[in-house]
N, C-alpha and C positions, 0 to 999 in steps of 0.2 A: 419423493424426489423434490430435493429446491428448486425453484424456479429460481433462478439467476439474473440480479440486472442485467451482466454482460450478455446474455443470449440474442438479445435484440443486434448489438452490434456484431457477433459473430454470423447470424444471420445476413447485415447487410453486404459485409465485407468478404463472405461467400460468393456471391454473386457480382462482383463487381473486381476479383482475382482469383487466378486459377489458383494459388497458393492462399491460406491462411495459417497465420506462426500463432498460437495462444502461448503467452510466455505470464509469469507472475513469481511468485514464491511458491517455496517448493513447500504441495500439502495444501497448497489453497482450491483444490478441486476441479485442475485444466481436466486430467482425465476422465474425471465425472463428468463436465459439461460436453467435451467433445465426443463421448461416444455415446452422452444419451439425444443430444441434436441430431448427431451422424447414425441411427442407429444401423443402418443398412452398410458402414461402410468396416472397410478390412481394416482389422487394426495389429500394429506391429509396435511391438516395447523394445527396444535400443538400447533397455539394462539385461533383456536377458543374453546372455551367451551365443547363442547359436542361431538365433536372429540378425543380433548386430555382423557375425563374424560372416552370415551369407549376404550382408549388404555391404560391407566392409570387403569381401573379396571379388564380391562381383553383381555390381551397382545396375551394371544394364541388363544382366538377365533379371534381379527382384524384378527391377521397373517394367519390362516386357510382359510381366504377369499382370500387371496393376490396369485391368482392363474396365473398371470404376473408383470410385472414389473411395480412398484409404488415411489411413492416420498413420502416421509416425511419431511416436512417442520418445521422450529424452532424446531428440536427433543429433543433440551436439555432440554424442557420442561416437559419431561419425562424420568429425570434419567435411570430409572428401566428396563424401554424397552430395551437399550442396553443387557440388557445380553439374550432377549430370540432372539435377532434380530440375535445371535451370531449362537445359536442351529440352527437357522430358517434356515439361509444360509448353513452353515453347510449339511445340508440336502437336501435344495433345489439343491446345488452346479451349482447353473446356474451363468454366469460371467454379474454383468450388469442391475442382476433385481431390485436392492435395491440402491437409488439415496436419500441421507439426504443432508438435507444443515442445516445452524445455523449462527446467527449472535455473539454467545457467543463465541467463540473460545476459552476461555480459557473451559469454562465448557464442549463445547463439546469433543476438543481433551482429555480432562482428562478422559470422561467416551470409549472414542473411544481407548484408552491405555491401559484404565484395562480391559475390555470388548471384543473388536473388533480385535484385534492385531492382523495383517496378513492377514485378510480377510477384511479390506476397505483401497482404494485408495481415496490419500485426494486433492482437488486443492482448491487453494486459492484465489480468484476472490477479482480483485480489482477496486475501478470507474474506469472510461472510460481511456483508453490511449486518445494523440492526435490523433493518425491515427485509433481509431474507432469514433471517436467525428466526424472525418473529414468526416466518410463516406457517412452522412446525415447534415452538415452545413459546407460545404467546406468555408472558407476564407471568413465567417460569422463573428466573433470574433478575435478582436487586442489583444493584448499579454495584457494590461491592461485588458481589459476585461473576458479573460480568468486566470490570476491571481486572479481579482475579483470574480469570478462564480464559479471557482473548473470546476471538472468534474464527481461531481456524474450523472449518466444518466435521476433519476427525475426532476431535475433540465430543461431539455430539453425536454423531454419528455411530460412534463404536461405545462411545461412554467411557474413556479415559480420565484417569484423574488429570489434572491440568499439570500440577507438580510435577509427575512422571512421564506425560506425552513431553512436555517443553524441553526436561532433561533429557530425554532421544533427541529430539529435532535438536539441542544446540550441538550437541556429539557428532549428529550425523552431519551437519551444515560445517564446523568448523575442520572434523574430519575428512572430509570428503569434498564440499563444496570449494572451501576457503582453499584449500590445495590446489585446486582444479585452476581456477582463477589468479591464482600467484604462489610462487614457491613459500611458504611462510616458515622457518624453522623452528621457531619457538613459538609456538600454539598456545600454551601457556600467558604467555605475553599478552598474545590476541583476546583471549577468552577475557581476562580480565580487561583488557580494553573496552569490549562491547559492555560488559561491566560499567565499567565507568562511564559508559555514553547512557548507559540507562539512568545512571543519576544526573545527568544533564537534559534527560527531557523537558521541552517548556521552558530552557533556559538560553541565552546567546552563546553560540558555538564557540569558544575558545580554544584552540588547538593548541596557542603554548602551553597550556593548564595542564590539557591531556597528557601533552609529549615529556611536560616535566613530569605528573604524577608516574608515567610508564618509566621512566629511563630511556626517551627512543629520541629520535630526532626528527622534528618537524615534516620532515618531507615522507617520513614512515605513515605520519599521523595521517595526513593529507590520504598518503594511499590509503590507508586502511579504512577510512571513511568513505572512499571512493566505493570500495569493496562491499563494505555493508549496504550503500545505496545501491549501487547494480545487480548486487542480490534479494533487495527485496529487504530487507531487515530493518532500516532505516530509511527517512524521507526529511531533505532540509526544506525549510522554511525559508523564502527571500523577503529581507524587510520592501515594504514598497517606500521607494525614493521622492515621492511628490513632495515637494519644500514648501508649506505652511509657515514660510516663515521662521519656522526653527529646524535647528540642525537635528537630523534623523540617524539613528543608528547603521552601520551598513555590515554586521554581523548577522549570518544568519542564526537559524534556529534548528533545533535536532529534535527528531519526532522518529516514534519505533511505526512502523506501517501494521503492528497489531500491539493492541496494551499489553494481551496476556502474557507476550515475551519479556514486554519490558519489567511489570511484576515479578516474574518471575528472576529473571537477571538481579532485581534488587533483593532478592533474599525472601519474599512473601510467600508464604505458605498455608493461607487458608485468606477466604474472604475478610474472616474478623480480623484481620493483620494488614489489610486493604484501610477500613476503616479509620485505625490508632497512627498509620504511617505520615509520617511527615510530610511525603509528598502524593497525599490523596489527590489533592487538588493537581498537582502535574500531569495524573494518570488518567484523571476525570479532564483536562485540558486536552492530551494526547486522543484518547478517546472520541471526542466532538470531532477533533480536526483532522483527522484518519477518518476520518465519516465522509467529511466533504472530503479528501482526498481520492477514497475508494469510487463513490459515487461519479467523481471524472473519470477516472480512468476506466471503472466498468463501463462504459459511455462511450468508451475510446477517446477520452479528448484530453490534453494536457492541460496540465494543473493553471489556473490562474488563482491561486493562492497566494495569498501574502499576508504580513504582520505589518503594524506601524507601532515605534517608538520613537521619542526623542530623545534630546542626547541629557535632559534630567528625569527621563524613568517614566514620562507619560508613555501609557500604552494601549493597544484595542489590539485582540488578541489573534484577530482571524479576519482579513480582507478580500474578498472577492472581489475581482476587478470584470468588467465586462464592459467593452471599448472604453468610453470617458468614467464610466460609473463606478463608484466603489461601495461597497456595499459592508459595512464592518457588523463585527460579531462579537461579543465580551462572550468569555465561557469561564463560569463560577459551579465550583464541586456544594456550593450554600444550597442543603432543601428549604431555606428558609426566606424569600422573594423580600427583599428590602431597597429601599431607594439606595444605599449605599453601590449596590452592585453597579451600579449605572456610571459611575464616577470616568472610570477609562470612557464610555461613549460620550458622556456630555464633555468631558476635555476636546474629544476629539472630532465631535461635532462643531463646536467652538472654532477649534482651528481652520476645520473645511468647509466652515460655512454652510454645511448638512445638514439637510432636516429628523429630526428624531425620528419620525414615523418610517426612514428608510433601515433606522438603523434594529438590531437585536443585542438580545438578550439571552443565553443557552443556560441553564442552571439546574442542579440537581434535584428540584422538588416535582411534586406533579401537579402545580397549574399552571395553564398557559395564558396570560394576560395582557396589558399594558399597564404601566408603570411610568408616571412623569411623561406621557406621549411615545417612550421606547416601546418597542414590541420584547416581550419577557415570554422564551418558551423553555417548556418542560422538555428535558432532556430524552422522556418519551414520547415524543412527537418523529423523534426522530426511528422509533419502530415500527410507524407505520408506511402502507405501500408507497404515498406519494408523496412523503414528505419534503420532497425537495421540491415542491409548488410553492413551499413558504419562502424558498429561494429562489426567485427564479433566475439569478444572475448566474446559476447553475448551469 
């Protein structure tokens, strides 16, 4: 069984509301975590038939049974429920007893806002970090291979080839999911959309680019993107605005919330095709900062991520901000540690007046050093259990 960063927050947020909502992408493991936490409690699936259709037709006799603490699985498959789950708690006032998850995010938080407000704590569960992936395939996987494979946990778990899980999950996400969420008529259209956001990882968001490459019109583009972020599929990046003196870009950035989708979306079909791709280095960028993405959100806490560029192509690739403090991070797919890597930090130490010894280094070799005063670490640092001490702006 993984031990899960998120468990520490599912614990706290137990105790502290009678409702907890575990919400993430669909396949990163909510049903794992909650029923191996909860093991004592009743658990009900909301995609089988004859479940959903006895809470669906009659809400207050289920809950009259619900005499301990229970799970509700995919709930947004029942609108309606939300509002008597409200009264129910309400009444019960126990902290803890009522555990939902959902792979829809935008549908569930929506009914969880008009309905539930104030009475559920929400965490957000996302695939595997490196250092829960580590706990059970220690230095199993080279950095192309895990570029290639992602880290959603079935992947490992059952032993699927990555090529053929990815190809269900995008079927079943755009079939199923993407419907759910907005009427979409031409799917086709979509699929190759998310396509083409995979080749913009790492890059500044352009949506005229998109909407002209599609044939679609800007305000399609806008939604669509909206749609990949509230399911989990993508995650933007905000430039941080602090004015050094020179003008800052105010484009964001587009990042997939697991590599192995975005690999796979770009056509890659084996590790050694990781390796030769053009944009290794995007994936090995995507990769880092999906690290420190997951690691907030398993946490429960929202993102204070950012990038900085100026408006001639200076850049430092990953900002952690914490109140006054910025905290920058260059990330290089190089196994090979040279002063050149350092060039975006000491630009940008330059301009904030920042001492090196605050600033990093992420790269694809295995030693972890100092360089010129920077702190230079191995991209396996990042599999171990506490590696975010190296952070603490975390």
């Amino acid at each position: 069984m993984i031990i899960r960063v998120a468990q520490n927050k599912l614990s706290e947020l137990s105790t502290e509301f009678p409702i907890v909502a575990v919400t993430g992408p669909r396949q990163s493991g909510k049903t794992t975590l909650v029923k191996s936490f909860f093991p004592v409690y009743k658990y009900f699936n909301l995609e089988e038939l004859d479940i959903r259709e006895e809470v669906r037709l009659d809400p207050r006799g289920f809950l009259s049974k619900q005499n301990a603490g229970f799970i509700v699985d995919e709930v947004q498959n029942v609108p309606d429920f939300f509002s008597y789950l409200q009264s129910f708690a309400d009444n019960q006032k126990r902290m803890g007893q009522i555990i939902l998850t959902g792979s829809q995010n935008f549908l569930l938080l929506e009914k969880i806002s008009q309905s539930l407000s104030g009475r559920v704590g929400i965490l957000e569960l996302m695939p595997l970090q490196l250092n829960e992936y580590n706990q059970f395939w220690e230095n199993k996987l080279t950095i192309n291979e895990i570029l290639y494979s992602g880290l959603y946990p079935a992947i490992y778990d059952r032993n699927i080839q990555p090529y053929n899980w990815y190809s269900q999950y995008i079927r079943t996400y755009i079939e199923r999911d993407v419907r759910q969420i907005k009427n979409i008529t031409n799917l086709g259209v979509f699929q190759r959309f998310i396509k083409l956001c995979a080749g913009r990882i790492g890059q500044l968001l352009n949506t005229n680019s998109l909407a002209n490459d599609l044939g679609v019109n800007l305000n399609t583009v806008r939604s669509w993107l909206d749609i990949l972020e509230s399911s989990y599929v993508i995650f933007r990046l905000n430039p941080h605005h602090k004015n050094f003196n020179k003008r800052v870009v105010k484009q964001k950035k587009l990042y997939f919330v697991d590599v192995g989708l975005a690999a796979h979306l770009l056509g890659i079909e084996s590790p050694e095709q990781v390796d030769t791709h053009y944009l290794k280095g995007n994936l090995f960028e995507n990769l880092i900062i999906s690290e420190f993405f997951k690691e907030r959100y398993n946490k429960g806490k929202p993102s204070n991520l950012f990038f900085w560029r100026d408006h001639i192509g200076n850049e430092v690739d990953l900002l952690i901000e914490q109140g006054n403090t910025l905290t920058p991070i260059e990330i290089k797919s190089s196994q090979t540690l040279h002063s050149s890597l350092m060039d975006g930090l000491k630009k940008y130490t330059k301009f904030s007046l920042q001492n090196a010894q605050s600033s990093h280094l992420i790269y694809g070799g295995k030693r972890s050093t100092t360089l010129d005063r920077y702190n230079a670490h191995s991209w396996q640092e990042l599999k171990k259990a506490n590696w975010s001490m190296s952070f603490p702006c975390l």
